[in-house]
Z-matrix of the N, CA and C atoms (Angstrom, degrees):
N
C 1 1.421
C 2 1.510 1 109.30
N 3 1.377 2 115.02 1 106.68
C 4 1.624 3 111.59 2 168.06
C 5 1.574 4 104.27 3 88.70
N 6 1.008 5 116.13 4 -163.82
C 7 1.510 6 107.27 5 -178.28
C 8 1.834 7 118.97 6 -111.40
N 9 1.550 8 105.85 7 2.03
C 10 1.482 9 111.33 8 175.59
C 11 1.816 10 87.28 9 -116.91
N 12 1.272 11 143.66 10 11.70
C 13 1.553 12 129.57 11 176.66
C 14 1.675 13 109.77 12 65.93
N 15 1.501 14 115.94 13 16.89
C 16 1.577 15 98.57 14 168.43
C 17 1.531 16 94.58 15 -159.06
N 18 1.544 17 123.72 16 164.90
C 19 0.803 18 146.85 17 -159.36
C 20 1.874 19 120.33 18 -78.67
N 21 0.878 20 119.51 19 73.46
C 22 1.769 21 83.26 20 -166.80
C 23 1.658 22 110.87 21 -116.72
N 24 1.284 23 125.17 22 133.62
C 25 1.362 24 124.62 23 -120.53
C 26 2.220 25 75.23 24 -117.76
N 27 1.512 26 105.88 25 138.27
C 28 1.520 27 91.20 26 -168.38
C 29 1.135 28 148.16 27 126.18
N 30 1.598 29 81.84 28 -44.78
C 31 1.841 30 126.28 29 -167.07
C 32 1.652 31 112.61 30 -73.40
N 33 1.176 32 96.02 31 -74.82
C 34 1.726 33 120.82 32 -163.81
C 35 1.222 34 111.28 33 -125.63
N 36 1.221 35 116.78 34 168.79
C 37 2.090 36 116.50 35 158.12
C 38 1.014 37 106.58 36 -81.71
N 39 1.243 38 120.03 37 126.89
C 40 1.371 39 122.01 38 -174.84
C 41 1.324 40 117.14 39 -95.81
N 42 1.229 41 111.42 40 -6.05
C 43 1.912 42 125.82 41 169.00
C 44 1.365 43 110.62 42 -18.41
N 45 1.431 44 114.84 43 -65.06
C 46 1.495 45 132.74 44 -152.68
C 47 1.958 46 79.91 45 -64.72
N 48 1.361 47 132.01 46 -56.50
C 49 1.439 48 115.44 47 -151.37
C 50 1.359 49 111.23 48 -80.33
N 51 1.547 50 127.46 49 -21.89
C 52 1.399 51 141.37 50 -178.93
C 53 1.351 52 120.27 51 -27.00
N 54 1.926 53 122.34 52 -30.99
C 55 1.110 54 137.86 53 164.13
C 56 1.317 55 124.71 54 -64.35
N 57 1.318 56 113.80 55 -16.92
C 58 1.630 57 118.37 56 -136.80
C 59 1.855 58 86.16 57 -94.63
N 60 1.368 59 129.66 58 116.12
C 61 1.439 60 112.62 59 172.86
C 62 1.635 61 137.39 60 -13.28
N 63 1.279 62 117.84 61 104.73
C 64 1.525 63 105.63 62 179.12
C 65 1.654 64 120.85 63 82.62
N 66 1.101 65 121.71 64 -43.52
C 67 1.619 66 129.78 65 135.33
C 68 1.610 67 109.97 66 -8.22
N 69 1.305 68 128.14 67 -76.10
C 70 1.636 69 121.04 68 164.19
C 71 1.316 70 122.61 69 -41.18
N 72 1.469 71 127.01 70 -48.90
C 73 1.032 72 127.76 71 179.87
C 74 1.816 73 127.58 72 -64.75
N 75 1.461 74 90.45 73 -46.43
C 76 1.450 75 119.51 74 179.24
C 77 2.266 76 97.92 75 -49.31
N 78 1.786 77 95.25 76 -52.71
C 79 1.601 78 85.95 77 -147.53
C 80 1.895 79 81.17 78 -89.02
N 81 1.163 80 141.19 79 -2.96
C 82 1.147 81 145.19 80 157.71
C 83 1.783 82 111.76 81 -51.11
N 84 0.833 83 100.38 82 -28.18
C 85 1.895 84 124.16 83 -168.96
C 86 1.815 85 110.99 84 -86.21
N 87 1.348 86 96.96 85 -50.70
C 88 1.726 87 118.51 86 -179.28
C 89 1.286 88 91.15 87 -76.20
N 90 1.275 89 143.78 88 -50.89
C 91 1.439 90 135.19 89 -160.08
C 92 1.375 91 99.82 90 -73.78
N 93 1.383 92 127.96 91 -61.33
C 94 1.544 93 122.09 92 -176.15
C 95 1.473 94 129.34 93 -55.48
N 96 1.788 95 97.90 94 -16.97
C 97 1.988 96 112.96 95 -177.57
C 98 1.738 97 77.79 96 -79.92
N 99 1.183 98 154.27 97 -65.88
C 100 1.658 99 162.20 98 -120.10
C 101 1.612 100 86.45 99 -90.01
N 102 1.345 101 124.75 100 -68.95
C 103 1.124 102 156.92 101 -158.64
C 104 2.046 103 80.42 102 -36.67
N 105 1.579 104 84.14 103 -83.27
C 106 1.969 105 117.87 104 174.62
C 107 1.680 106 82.22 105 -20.85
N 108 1.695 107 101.52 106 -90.60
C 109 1.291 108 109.45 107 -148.92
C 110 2.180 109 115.84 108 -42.22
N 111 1.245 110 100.62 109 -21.87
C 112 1.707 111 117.75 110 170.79
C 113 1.551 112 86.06 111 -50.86
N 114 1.020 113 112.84 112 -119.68
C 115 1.178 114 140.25 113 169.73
C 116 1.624 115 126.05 114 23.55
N 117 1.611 116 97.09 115 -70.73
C 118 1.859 117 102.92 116 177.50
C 119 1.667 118 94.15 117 -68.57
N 120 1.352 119 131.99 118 -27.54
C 121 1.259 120 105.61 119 -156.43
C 122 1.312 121 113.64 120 -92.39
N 123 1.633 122 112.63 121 -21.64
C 124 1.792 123 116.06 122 154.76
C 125 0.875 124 122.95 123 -46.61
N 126 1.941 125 116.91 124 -52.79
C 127 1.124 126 115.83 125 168.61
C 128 1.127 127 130.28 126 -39.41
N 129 0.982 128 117.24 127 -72.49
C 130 1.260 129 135.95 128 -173.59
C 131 1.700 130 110.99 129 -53.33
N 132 1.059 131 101.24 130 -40.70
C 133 1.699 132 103.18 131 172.80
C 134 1.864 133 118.74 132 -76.04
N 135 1.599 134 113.34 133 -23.89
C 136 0.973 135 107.07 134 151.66
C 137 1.597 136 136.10 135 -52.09
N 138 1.471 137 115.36 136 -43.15
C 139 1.242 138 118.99 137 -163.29
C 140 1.915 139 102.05 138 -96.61
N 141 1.831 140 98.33 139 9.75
C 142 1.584 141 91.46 140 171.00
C 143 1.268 142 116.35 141 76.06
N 144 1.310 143 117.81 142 -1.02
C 145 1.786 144 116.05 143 -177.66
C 146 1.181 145 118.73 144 -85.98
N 147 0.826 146 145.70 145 125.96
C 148 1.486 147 148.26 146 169.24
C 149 1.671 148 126.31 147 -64.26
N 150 1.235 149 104.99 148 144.89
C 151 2.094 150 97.91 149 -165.43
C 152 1.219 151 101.03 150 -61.85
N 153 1.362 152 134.46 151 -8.55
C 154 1.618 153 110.67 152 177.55
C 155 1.846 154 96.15 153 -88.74
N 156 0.799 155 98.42 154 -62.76
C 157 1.339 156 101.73 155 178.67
C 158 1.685 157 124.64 156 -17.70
N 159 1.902 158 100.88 157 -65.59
C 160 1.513 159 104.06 158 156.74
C 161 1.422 160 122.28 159 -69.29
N 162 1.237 161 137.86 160 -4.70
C 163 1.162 162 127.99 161 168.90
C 164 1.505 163 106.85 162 -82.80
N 165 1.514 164 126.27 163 -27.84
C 166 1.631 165 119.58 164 179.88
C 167 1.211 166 91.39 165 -73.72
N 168 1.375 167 137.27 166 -45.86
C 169 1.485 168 113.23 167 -177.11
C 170 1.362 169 140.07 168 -58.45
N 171 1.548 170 112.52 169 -27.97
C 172 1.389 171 139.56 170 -153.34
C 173 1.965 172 92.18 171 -101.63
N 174 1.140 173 108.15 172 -38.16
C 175 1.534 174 114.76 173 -170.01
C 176 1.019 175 124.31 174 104.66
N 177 1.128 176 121.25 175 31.79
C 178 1.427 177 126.74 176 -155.94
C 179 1.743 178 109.99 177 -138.98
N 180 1.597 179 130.23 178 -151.26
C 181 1.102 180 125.68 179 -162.66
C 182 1.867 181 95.27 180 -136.79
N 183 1.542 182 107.91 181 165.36
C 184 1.321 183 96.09 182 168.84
C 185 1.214 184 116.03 183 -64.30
N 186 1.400 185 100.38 184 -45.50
C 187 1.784 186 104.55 185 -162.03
C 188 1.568 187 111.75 186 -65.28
N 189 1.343 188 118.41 187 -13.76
C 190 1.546 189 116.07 188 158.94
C 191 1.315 190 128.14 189 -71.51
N 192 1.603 191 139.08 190 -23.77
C 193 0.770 192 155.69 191 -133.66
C 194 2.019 193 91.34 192 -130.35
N 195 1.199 194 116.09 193 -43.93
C 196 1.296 195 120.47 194 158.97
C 197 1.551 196 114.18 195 -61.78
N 198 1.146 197 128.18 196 -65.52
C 199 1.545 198 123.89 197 162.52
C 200 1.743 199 116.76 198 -29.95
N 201 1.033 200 98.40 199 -45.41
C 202 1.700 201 94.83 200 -169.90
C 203 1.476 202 103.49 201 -72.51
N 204 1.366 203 113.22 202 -46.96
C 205 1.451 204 127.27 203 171.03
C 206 1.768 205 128.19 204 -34.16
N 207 1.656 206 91.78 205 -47.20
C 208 1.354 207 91.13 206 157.68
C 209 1.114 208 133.97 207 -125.24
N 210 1.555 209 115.32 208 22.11
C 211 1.777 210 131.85 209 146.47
C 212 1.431 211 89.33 210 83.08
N 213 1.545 212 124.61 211 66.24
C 214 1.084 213 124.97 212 -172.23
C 215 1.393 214 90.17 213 -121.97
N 216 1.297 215 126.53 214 -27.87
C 217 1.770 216 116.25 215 177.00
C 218 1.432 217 111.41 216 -86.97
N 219 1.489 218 97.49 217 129.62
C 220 1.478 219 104.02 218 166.88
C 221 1.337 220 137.96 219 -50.93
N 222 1.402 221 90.05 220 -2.57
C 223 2.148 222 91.20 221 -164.44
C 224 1.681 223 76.42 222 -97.83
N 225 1.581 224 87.85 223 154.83
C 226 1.779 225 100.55 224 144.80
C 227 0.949 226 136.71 225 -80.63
N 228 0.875 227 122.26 226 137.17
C 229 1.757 228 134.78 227 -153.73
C 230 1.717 229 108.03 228 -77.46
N 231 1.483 230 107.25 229 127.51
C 232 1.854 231 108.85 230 -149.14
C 233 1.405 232 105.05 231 -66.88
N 234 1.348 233 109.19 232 172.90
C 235 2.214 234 89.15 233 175.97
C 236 1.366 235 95.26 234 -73.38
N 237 1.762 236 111.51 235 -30.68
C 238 1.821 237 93.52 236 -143.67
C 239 1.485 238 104.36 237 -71.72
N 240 1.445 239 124.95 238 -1.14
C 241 1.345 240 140.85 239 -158.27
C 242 2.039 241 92.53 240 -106.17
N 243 1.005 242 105.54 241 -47.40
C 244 1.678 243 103.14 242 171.24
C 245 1.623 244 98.19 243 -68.11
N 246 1.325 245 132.28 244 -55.21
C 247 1.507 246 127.26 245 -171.30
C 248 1.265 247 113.78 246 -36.49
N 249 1.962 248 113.58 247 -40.13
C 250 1.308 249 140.13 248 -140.82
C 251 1.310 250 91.64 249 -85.34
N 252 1.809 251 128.48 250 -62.32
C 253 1.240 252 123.46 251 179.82
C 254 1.493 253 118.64 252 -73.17
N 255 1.228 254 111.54 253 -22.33
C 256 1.613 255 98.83 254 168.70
C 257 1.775 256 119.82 255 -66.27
N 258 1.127 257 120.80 256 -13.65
C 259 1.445 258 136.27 257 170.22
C 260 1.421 259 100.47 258 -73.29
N 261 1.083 260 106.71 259 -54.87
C 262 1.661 261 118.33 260 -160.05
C 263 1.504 262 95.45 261 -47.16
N 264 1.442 263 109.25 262 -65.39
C 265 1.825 264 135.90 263 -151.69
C 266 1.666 265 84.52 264 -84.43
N 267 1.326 266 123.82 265 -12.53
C 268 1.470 267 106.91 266 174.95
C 269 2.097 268 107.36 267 60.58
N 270 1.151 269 103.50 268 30.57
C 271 1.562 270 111.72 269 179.75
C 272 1.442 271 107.56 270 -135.94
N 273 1.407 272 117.93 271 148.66
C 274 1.202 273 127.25 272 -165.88
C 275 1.969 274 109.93 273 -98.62
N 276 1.042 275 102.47 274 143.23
C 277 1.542 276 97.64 275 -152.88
C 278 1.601 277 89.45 276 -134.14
N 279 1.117 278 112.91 277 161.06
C 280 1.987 279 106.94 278 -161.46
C 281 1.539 280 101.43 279 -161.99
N 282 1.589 281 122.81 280 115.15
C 283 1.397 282 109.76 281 -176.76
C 284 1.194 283 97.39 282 -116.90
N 285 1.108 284 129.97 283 120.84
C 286 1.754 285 140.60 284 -175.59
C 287 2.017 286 90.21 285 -88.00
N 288 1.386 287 95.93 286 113.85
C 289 1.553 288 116.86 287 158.21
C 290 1.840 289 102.01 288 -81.55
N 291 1.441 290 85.84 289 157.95
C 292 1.804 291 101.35 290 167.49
C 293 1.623 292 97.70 291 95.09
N 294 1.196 293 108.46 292 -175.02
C 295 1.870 294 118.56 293 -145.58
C 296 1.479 295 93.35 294 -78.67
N 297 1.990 296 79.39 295 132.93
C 298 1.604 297 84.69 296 -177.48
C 299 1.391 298 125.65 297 -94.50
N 300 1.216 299 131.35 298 -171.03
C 301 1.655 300 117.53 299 -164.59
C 302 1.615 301 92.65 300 -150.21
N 303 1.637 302 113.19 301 132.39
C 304 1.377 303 107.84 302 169.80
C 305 1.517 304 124.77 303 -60.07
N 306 1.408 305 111.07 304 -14.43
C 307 1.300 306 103.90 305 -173.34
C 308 1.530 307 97.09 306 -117.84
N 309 1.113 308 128.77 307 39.57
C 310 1.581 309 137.79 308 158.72
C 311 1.423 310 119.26 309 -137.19
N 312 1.549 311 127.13 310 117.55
C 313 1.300 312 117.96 311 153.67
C 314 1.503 313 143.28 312 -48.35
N 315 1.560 314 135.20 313 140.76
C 316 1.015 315 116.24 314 -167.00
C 317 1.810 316 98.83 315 -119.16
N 318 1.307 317 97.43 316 37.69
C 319 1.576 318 96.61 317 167.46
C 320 1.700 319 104.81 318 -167.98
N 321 1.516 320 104.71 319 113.75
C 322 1.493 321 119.65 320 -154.02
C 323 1.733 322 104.91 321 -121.33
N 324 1.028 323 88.53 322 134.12
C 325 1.782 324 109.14 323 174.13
C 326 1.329 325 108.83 324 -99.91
N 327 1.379 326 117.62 325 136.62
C 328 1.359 327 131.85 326 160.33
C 329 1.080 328 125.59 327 -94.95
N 330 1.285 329 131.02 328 99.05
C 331 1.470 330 133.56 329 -143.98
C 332 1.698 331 102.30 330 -98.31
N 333 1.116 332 106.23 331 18.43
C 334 2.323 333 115.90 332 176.46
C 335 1.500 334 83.96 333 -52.23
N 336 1.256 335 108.60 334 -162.93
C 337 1.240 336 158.03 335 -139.82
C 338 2.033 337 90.39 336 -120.72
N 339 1.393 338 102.57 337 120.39
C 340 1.277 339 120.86 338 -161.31
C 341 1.978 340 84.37 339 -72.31
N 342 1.450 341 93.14 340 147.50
C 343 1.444 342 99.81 341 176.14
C 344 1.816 343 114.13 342 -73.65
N 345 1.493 344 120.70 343 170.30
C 346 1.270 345 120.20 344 -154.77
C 347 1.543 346 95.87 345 -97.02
């Protein structure tokens, strides 16, 4: 993938590799785990909670909740596990599927008034 075999989202223009088989898909993949990892950790830093904290709520561990945070796991992050912390943080969390755009995110926070 690309001309070093990994993704790094930040880095370079990635224009030139977009052709290259699977290369689109691959850095399409890294952007939405980064995208994710944006996201829970505002959240989450908005409402002041700490990763152990949201991880006792969510069911989970700190050190998972740190991984996602800084988009260090390769997998994508499951919905029912995004559903899980948007309950947790009591904030509404929104991942727009379909073609993505460099100058649009495809994973959006609603920054209202935390639900009751």
């Amino acid at each position: 993938m690309g001309r070093k075999g990994k993704i790094v989202l930040g880095h370079r223009d990635h224009k030139p590799d977009m052709d290259v088989p699977g290369y689109r898909a691959a850095y399409e993949n890294r952007r939405f785990i980064y995208e994710v990892a944006i996201a829970v950790k505002k959240m989450r830093e908005r409402t002041g909670m700490t990763q152990t904290e949201l991880a006792d709520l969510i069911g989970s561990t700190q050190s998972v909740v740190s991984r996602l945070e800084r988009g260090t796991d390769q997998r994508i992050p499951r919905i029912d596990l995004m559903r899980r912390i948007g309950a947790a943080l009591r904030m509404p969390l929104t991942i727009v599927f379909g073609a993505q755009r460099k100058d649009r995110e495809t994973v959006l926070v609603h920054w209202g008034k935390r639900a009751a």
